[in-house]
C-alpha positions as CSV (number, residue, x, y, z in Angstrom):
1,X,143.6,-204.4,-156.3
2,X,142.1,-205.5,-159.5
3,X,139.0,-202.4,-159.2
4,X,135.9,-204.6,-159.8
5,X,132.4,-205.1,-158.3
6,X,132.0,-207.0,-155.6
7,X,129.2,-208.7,-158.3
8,X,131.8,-208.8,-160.9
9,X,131.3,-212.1,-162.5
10,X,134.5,-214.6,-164.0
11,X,134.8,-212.5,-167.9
12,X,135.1,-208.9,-165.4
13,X,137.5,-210.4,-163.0
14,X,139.8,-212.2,-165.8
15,X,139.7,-208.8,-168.2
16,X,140.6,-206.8,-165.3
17,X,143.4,-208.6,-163.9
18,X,144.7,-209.0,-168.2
19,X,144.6,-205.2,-167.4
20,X,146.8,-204.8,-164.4
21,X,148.9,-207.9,-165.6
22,X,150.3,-206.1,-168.1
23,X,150.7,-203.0,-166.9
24,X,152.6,-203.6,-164.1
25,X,154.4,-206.9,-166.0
26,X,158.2,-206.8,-165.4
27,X,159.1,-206.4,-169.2
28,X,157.2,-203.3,-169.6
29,X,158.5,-202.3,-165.7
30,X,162.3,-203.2,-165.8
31,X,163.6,-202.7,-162.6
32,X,160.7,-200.9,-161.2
33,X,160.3,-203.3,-157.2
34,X,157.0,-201.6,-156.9
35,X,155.6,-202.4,-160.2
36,X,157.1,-206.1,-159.8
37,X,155.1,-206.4,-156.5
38,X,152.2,-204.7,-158.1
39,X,152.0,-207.5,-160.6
40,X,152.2,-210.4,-157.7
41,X,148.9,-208.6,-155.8
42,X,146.9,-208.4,-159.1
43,X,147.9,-212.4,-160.0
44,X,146.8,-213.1,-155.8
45,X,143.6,-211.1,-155.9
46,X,142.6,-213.1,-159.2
47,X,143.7,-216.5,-157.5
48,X,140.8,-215.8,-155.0
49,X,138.0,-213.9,-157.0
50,X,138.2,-216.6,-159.6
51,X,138.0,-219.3,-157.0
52,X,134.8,-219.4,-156.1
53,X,135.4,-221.5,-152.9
54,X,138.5,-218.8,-152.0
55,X,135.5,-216.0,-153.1
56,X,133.3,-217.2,-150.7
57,X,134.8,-217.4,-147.5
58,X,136.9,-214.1,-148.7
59,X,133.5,-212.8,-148.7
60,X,132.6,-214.0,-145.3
61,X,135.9,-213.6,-143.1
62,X,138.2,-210.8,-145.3
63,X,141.8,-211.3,-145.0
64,X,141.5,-213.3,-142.2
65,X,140.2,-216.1,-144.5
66,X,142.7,-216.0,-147.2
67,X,146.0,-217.6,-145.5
68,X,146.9,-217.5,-141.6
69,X,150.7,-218.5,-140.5
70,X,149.6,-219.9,-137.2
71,X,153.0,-220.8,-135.5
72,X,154.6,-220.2,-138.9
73,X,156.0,-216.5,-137.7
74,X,153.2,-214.6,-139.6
75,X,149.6,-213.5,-139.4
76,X,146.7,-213.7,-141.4
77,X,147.1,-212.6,-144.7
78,X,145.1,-210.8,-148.1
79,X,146.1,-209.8,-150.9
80,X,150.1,-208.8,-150.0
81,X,151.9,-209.7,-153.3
82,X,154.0,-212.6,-151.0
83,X,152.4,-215.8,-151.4
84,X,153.1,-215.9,-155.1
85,X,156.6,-216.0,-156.6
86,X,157.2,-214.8,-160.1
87,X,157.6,-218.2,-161.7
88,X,154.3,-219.3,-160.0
89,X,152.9,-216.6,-161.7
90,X,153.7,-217.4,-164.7
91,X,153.0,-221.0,-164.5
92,X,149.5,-220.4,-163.5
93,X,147.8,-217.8,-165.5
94,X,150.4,-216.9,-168.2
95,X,147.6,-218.1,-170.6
96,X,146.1,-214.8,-169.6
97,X,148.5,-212.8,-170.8
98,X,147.3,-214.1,-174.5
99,X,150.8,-214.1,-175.7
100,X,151.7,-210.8,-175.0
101,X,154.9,-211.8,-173.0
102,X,157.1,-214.7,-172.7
103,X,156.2,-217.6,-170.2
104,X,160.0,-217.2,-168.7
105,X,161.6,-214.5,-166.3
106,X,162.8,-211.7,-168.4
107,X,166.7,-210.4,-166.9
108,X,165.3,-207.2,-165.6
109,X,162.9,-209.1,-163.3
110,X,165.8,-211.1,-161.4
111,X,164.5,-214.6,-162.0
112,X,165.2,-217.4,-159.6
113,X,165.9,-221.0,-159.6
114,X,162.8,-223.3,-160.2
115,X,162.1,-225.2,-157.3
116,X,160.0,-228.0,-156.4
117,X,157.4,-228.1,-153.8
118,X,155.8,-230.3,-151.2
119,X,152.4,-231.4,-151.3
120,X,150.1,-229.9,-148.9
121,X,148.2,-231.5,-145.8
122,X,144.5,-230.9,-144.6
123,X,143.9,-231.9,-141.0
124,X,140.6,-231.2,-139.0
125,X,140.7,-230.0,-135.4
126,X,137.3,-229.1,-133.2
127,X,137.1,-226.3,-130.9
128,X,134.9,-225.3,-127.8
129,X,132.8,-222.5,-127.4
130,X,135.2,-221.4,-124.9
131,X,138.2,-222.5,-127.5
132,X,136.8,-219.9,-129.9
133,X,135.9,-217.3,-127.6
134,X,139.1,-217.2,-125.8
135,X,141.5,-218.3,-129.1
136,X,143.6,-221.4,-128.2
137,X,147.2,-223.5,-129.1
138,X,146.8,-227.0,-130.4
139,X,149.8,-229.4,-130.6
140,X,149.3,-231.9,-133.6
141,X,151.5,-234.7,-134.7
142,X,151.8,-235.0,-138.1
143,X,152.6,-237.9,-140.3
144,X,154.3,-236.4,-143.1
145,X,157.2,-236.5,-145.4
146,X,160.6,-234.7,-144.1
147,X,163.6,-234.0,-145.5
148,X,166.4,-236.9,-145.8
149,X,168.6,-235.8,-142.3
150,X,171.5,-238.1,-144.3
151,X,171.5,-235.9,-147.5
152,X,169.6,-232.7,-145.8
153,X,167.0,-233.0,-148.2
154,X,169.0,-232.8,-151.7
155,X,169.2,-236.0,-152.9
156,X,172.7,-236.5,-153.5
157,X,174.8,-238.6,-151.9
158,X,177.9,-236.2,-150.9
159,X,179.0,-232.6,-152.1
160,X,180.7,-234.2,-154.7
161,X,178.0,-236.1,-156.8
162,X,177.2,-233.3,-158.9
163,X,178.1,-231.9,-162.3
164,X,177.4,-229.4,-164.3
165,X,174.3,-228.9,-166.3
166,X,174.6,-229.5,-169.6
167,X,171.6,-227.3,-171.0
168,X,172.2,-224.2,-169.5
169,X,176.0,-224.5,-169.3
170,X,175.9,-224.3,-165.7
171,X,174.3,-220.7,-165.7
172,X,171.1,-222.1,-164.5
173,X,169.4,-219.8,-167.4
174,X,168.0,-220.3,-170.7
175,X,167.3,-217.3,-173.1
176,X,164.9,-217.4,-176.3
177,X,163.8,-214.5,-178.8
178,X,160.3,-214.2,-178.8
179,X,158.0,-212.2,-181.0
180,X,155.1,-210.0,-178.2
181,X,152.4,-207.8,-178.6
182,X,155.4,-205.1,-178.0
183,X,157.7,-206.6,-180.3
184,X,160.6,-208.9,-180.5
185,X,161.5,-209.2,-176.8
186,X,163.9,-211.8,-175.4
187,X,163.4,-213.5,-172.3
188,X,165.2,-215.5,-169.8
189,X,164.0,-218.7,-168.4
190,X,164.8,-220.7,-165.9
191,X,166.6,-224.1,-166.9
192,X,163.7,-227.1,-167.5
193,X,166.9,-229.5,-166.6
194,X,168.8,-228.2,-163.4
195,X,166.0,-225.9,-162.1
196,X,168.4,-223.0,-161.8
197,X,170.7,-224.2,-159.9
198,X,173.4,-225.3,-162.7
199,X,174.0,-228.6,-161.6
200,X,172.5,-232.1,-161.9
201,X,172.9,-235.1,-159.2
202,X,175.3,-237.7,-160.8
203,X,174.9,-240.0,-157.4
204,X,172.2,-240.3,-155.1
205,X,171.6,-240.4,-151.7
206,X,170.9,-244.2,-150.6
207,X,168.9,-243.2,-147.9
208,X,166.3,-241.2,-150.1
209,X,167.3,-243.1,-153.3
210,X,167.6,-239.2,-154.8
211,X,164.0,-237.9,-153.5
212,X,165.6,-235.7,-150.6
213,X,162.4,-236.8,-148.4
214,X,161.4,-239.5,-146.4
215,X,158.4,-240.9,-144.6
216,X,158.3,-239.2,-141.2
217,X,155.8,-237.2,-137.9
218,X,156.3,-233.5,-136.5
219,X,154.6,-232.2,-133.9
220,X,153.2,-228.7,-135.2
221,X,151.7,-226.2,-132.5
222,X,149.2,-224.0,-134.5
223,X,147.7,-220.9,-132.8
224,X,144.2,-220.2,-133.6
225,X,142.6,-216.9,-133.1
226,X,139.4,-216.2,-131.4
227,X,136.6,-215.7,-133.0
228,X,137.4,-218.4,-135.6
229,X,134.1,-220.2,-137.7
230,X,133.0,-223.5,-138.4
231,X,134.0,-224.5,-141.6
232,X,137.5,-221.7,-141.8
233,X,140.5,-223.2,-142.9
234,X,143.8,-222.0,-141.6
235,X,147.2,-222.1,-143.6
236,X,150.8,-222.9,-141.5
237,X,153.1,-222.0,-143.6
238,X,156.0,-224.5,-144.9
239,X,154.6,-227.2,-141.9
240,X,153.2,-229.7,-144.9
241,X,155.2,-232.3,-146.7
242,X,158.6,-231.8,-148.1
243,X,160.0,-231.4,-151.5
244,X,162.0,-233.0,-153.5
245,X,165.5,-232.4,-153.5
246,X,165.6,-229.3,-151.2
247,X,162.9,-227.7,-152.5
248,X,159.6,-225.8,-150.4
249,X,157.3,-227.6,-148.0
250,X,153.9,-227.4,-148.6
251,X,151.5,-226.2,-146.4
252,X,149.4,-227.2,-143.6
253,X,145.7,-226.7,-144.0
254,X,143.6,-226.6,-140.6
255,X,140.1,-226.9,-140.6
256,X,138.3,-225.9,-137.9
257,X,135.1,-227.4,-136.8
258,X,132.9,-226.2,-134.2
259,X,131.9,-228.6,-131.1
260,X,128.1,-228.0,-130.3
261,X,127.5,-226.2,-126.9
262,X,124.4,-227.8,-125.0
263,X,123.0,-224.4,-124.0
264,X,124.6,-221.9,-126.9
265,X,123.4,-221.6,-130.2
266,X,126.1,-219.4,-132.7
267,X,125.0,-216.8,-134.8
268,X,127.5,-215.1,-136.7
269,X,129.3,-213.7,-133.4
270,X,126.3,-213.5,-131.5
271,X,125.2,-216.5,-129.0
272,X,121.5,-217.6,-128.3
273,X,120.2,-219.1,-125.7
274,X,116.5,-220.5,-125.1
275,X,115.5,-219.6,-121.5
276,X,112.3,-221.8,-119.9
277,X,110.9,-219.7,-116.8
278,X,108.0,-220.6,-114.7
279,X,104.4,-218.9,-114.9
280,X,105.1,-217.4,-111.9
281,X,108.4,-216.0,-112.5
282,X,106.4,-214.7,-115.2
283,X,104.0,-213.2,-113.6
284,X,105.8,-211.9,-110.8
285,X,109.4,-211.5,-111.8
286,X,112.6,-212.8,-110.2
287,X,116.3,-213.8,-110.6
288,X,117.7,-216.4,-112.9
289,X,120.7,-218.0,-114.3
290,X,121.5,-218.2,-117.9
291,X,124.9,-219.7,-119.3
292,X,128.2,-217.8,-121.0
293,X,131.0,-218.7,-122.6
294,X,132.9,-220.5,-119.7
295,X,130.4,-219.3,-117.0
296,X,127.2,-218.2,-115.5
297,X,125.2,-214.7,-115.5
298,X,122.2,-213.5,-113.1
299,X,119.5,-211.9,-114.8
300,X,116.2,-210.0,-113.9
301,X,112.8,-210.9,-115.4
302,X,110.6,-208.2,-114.9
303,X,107.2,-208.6,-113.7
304,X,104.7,-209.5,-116.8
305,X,107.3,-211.4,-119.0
306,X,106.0,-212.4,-122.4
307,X,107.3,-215.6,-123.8
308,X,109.4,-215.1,-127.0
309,X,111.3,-211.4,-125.1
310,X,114.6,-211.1,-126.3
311,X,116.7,-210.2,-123.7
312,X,120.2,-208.6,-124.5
313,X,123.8,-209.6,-122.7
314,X,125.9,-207.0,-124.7
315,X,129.3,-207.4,-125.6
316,X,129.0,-211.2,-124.0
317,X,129.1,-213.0,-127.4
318,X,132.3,-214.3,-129.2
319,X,134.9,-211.8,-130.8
320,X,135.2,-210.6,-134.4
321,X,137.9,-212.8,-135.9
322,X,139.2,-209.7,-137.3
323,X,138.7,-207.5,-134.4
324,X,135.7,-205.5,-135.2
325,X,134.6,-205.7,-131.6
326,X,132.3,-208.5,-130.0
327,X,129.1,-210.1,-130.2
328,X,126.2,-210.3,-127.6
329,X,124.0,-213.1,-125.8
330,X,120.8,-213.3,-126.8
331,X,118.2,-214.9,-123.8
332,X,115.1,-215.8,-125.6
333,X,112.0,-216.2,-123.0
334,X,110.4,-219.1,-123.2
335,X,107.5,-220.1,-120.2
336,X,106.9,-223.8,-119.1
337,X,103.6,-224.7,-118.9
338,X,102.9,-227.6,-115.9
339,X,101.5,-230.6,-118.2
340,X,98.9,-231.7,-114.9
341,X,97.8,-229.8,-112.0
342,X,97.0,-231.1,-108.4
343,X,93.2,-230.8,-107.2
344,X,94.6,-227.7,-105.1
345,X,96.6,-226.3,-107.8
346,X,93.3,-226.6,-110.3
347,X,91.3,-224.4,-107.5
348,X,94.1,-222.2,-107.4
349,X,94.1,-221.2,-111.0
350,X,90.5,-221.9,-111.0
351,X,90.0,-218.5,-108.3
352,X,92.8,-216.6,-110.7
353,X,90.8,-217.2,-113.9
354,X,88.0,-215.1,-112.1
355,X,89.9,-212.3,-111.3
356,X,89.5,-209.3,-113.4
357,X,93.2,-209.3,-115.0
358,X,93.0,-212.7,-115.9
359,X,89.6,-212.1,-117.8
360,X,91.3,-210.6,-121.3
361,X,93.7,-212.3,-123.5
362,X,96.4,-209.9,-125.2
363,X,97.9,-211.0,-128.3
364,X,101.7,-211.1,-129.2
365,X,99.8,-210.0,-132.9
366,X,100.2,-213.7,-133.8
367,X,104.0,-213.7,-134.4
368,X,106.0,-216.9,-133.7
369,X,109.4,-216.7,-132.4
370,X,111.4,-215.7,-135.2
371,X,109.5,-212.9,-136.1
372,X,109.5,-211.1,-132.8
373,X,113.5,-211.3,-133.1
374,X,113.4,-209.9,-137.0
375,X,111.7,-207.1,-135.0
376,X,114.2,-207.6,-132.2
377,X,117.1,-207.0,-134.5
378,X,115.3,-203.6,-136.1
């Protein structure tokens, strides 16, 4: 959205996103829905790119890092011009604008009642191996503030403890004259007293004592997709604590954390596992067992096996949380070495050593393990 480098640094990012700001702001726009939703994409990419925390794991998992709606009725989301309402906007960067426009909602851009929001939550849940692979449901009760059921969450104690607002008149707008880089422009706010809505609480609820929230649980089920990382953070949408006074619930921040797998190593969506096989099996081939996710695989070791071969399980790894297909398991070769010998077994490889193909030692050209998969991988 904004057009920059995926290198751009922070002075880039902010002068490109001044750029779009004001071209697609409302008061040069008036009317104009695309131009209006244009503005909201520009003020989310900036959120991210000058986060570098957002940045990073935008970086690493693309949309599907930015916000997820798991059991809140959406998907994961990007840059779509809906997490961000006008006001917030405004509030946030409108010291980017340097002036240029007023901090308010001008009348051509709708405006829209101020409203207060709830905090949000952070919990932690761990996953399998199989959890990830597969993508799962969790059911987590929540100990969180929920709207006042005596009020419904506005604070007041009937329909009838309000009056109107004596700042705006009741309009739930302010309007000042401002002079802008585009001249005297006048702009309409929303009003600092009522919030919009034209009215102010004159009694409260006893319950709430005016908050419109209380102390309370949920049970939230959150659906997590496979393919998910250690460290990703999920976003439910509205499931954190409530507002004041009727306003928006925050959100509800999962973070996932990985369970270690006794026999699966993760790499990216690739699995590795470190397979110990006899000399003999070595030497002569055979049949062996190696673990997936949620099961078991027979595989063939051909005759002459080298410790540190890489052998390939394709499409057996974990998915790409954002569909681009599936990873593999990777069997590393190792061979187990008996620490002592009987006096027949010594005799035994004793009368080997003499024969003719166990009189040269070929080397692997020195390379340790990590090396011959770096040559694995090209």
């Amino acid at each position: 959205m904004l057009g920059v480098a995926k290198n751009a640094n922070a002075d880039e990012i902010k002068k490109a996103y001044r750029k779009a700001a004001i071209q697609f702001h409302p008061d040069k726009n008036p009317g104009d829905a695309a131009a209006e939703e244009k503005f909201k994409e520009a003020a989310e990419a900036y959120d991210v790119l000058s986060n570098p925390e957002k940045r990073a794991r935008y970086d690493q998992f693309g949309h599907a890092g930015m916000s997820g709606a798991a059991g809140g009725g959406g998907g994961f989301g990007g840059f779509g011009g809906g997490g961000f309402s006008m006001e917030d906007i405004f509030s946030q960067f409108g010291d980017i604008f340097g002036g240029h426009f007023g901090g308010g909602f001008h009348s051509a851009s709708g405006g829209g009642r101020r409203v207060n929001r709830g905090s949000d939550i952070r919990v932690k849940v761990k996953l399998t191996l199989q959890e990830i692979a597969e993508g799962t449901v969790k059911k987590l009760k929540i100990n969180k503030t929920v709207a006042c059921s005596k009020c419904g969450g506005s604070g007041a104690k009937d329909a009838n403890s309000y009056a109107t607002c004596s700042t705006c008149g009741g309009s739930g707008y302010v309007t000042r004259v401002e002079n802008t880089f585009f001249g005297r422009m006048q702009t309409q706010g929303v009003c600092p007293t009522c919030g919009g809505t034209g009215k102010v609480i004159t009694a409260t609820c006893d319950e709430c004592k005016g908050e419109g929230a209380v102390k309370g649980s949920e049970v939230v089920e959150i659906k997590i997709p496979a393919g998910v990382g250690d460290g990703m953070v999920l976003t439910v949408t509205g499931k954190g604590n409530a507002a004041r006074q009727g306003g928006v619930n925050g959100d509800l921040q999962v973070l996932i954390e990985e369970e270690r797998d006794p026999e699966l190593v993760r790499d990216g969506n690739d699995l590795i596992h470190n397979l110990n096989i006899t000399v003999t099996t070595a030497l002569l081939g055979g049949t062996v067992e190696v673990p997936t996710v949620g099961g078991r695989a027979k595989i063939k070791i051909v005759p002459g096996t080298h410790a540190g071969k890489v052998l390939r399980l394709a499409g057996k790894g974990l998915p790409d949380v954002n569909g681009y297909g599936r990873g593999d398991i990777l069997v590393v070769v190792d061979i187990t070495i008996p620490d002592r010998l009987t006096a027949e077994e010594k005799r035994l490889v004793e009368q080997l050593a003499a024969q003719p193909s166990f009189q040269r030692a070929e080397s692997v050209k020195n390379q340790n393990i990590f090396d011959r998969m770096k040559n694995f991988f090209r």
